[in-house]
C-alpha positions, 0 to 999 in steps of 0.5 A, a space after each residue: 224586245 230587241 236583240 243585244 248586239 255586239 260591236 262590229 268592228 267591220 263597221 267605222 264609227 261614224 257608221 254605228 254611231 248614225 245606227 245609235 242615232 236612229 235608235 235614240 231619236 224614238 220617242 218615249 213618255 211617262 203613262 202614269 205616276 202615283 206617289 204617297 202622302 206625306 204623312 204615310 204610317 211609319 209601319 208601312 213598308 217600301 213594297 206596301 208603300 209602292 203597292 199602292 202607288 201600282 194600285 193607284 197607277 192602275 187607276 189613272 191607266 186601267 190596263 195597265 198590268 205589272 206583266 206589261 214590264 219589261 224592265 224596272 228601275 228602283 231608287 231610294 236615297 240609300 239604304 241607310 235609312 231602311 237598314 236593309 242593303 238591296 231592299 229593291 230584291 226584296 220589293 221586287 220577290 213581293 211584286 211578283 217579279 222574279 225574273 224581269 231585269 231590274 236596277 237600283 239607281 241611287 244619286 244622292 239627293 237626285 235619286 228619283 231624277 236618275 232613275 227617271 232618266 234611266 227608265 228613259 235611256 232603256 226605253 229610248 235605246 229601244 232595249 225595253 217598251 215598258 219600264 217600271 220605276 219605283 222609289 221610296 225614302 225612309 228618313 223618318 225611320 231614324 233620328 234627324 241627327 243620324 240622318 243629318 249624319 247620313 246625308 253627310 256622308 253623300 258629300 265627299 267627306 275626304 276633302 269637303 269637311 276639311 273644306 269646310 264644306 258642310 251641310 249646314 253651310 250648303 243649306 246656308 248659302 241656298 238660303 241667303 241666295 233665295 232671301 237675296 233673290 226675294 227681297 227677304 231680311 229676315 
């Protein structure tokens, strides 16, 4: 793992700016992936559920070992629905990896592409050679109608609701827009 270093103002931008330049033109690729089914046991908890994804993993490649991380990126929707507000600590003590840098990356209904993109950044900014993302939702742990409400709240409900805009709308306009493209009347 390379060094952390500090701006070095001798230095004219354009000059740490090719510096970055060089480090971000490394190449980087996804190795594995697992995911669980949809119809997972409700009692099964984000660390079961994302131990298995690691067995899973371990089978697509078999020398894969969680020592292997370097850093590890964690998502889920919000924490809403798990009732718990820094689950990621806890998934992360039952994985045995107290100690290895971690960060949760929560975008609304783009969570899981931006905790993509953050493994990426790490390991195309040369940080790390090995990042671990896992994510999990857990909106069945809560009736459709507060989690209907929980969705809600990821949209700027200062200034959309008085809008208009609300989900049901949003939903709408998608709608319309795919039976438009289709050819659909009904």
């Amino acid at each position: 793992m390379q060094e952390i270093r500090e701006f070095d103002s001798s230095l004219s931008l354009r000059e740490e700016k090719k510096g970055l330049d060089e480090k971000m033109s490394r190449k980087v690729c996804i190795a594995g992936g697992a995911v669980t089914p949809f119809d997972y046991p409700m009692h099964i908890t984000p660390e079961g559920m994302i131990a298995n994804c690691i067995v899973e993993t371990q089978h697509d490649v078999p020398d894969f070992s969680l020592r292997d991380l370097e850093f590890m990126v964690y998502s889920h929707f919000s924490v809403h629905f798990g009732k718990q507000l820094c689950p990621e600590w806890i998934v992360h003590d039952h994985l045995g990896l107290v100690g290895l840098p971690h960060v949760r990356i929560e975008n609304g209904g783009n969570t899981g592409g931006s905790a993509l993109y953050g493994a990426f950044l790490a390991v195309k900014s040369g940080l790390f050679d090995v990042v671990g993302v896992a994510g999990w939702e857990t909106m069945d742990n809560v009736t459709q109608s507060q989690g209907s409400e929980f969705i809600a709240l990821a949209s700027d409900t200062r200034y959309e609701a008085l809008a208009g805009g609300i989900y049901p709308i949003y939903y709408a306009a998608m709608a319309y827009k795919f039976m438009k493209e289709n050819g659909l009347t009904e």
